[in-house]
Each structure stands twice: as C-alpha cells, then as structure tokens.
C-alpha positions in Angstrom: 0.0 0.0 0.0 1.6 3.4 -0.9 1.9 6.2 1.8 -0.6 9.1 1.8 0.7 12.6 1.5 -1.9 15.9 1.8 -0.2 18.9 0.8 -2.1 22.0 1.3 -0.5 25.0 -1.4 -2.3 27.7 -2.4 0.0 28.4 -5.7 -1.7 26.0 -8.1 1.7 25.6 -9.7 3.5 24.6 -7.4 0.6 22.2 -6.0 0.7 20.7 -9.4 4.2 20.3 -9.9 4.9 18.3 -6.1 1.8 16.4 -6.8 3.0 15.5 -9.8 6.5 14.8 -8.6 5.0 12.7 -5.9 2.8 10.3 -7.4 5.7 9.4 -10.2 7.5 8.6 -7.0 4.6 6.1 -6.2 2.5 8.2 -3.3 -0.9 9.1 -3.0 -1.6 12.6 -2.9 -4.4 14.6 -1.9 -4.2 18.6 -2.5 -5.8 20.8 -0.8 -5.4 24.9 -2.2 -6.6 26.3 1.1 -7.0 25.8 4.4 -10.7 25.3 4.6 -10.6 23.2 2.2 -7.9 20.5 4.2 -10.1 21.2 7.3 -13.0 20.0 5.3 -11.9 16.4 4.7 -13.1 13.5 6.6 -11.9 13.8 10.0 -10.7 9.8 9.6 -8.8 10.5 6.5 -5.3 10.9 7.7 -2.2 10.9 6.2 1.5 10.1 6.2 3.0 13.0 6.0 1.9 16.6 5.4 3.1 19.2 3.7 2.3 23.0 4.5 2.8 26.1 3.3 3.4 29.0 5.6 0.9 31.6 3.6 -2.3 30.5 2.6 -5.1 32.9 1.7 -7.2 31.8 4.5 -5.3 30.7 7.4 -1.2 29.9 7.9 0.5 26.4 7.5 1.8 27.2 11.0 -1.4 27.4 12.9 -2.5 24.0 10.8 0.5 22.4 11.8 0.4 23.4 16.0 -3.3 21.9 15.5 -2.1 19.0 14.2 0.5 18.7 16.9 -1.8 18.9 19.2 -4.4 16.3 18.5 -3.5 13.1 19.8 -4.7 11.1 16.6 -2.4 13.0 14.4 0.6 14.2 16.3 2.6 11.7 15.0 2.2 12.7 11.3 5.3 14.2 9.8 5.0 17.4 8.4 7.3 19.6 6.6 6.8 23.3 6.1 7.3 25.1 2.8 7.9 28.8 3.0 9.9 31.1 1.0 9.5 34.1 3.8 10.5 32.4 6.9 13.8 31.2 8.6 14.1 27.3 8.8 15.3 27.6 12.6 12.4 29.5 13.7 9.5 27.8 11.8 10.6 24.7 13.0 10.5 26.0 16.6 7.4 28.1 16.0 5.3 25.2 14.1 6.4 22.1 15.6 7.3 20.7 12.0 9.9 17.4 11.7 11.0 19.6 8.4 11.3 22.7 6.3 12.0 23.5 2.8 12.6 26.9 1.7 11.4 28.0 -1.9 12.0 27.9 -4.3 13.3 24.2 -3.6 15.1 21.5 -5.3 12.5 18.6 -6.4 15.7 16.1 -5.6 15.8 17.8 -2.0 12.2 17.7 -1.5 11.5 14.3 -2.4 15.1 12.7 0.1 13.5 14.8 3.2 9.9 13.2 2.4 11.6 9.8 2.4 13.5 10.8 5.6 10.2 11.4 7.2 8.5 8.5 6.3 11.8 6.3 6.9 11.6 5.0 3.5 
C-alpha cells in the first residue's frame, strides 16, 4: 500500500508540480489549495505525512501544523513546512514541524526529506 501525502498550497503551480513529482515517486496525494478546504476532509482520512505552506489565503501552514500537533490522533504525522519568507530555525521552533523546505526548492531535496520522514 503506498503512503498518503496531503499537501495543502495555495499556488496551483507549485501544487501541481509536487503532486506531480510525488505520485511518479509512487505516493498518493491529496491537495488541498486552502485551508478550509484541508479542514474539510473526513476527520478519519489521515495521512502520512503533510506538507504545509506558511501563507495561505485563508489561514497559515503554522497554525495547521500546532493543531495537528496537538491532537493526539495525528501528532505523530510528519509534516514539513514550505515557505519562501521564513527562517528554517524558527518555523521549526514556532510550528512544531519534523521539516522545512525553503522555496524555491530542489525537487531532488524535496522528495530525500519526504523519504526521511517516512523512513523510506
């Protein structure tokens, strides 16, 4: 069974391009452009990993990810943070992610940290 990855991205390039990336790699991918729209899944529909990015137009990767955190049934999901305004060291402190990747990013780079995380 492949691994689940939700990415929430509100650039619909860049959603399309690591979704893409992804499933050639062999992972299921759900994207989600907002975050209403993640919030709106079905609560039992978890994934993986996660993959946030910092500015969305109607919330902040952060906030998802302390929520996330915080919930016993999915505080042990991996989650990396994608921002291209904010300093690795203190988005990692501030958001409780297991990773950060800082855009514009390396596909290459992307896809070894989401192996990392999932200890593929």
């Amino acid at each position: 069974m492949s691994k689940c990855i939700h990415l929430v991205e509100d650039d619909e390039d860049i959603r399309f391009i690591v979704e893409y990336v992804l499933m050639e790699e062999g992972y299921e991918v759900e994207s989600f452009g907002t975050a209403s729209k993640f919030y709106q899944k079905e609560p039992d529909d978890q994934a993986d990993l996660v993959i946030l990015d910092v500015m969305l137009p109607d919330g902040n990767g952060i906030e998802i990810c302390r929520k996330l955190k915080a919930e016993p049934a999915t505080a042990h999901i991996p989650i990396i943070i994608m921002s291209a305004h904010a300093a690795e060291k203190s988005i990692l402190e501030e958001a409780c992610a297991d990773g950060f990747i800082s855009k514009p990013f390396d596909l290459t780079d992307l896809l070894k940290k989401v192996k990392v995380l999932l200890n593929i």
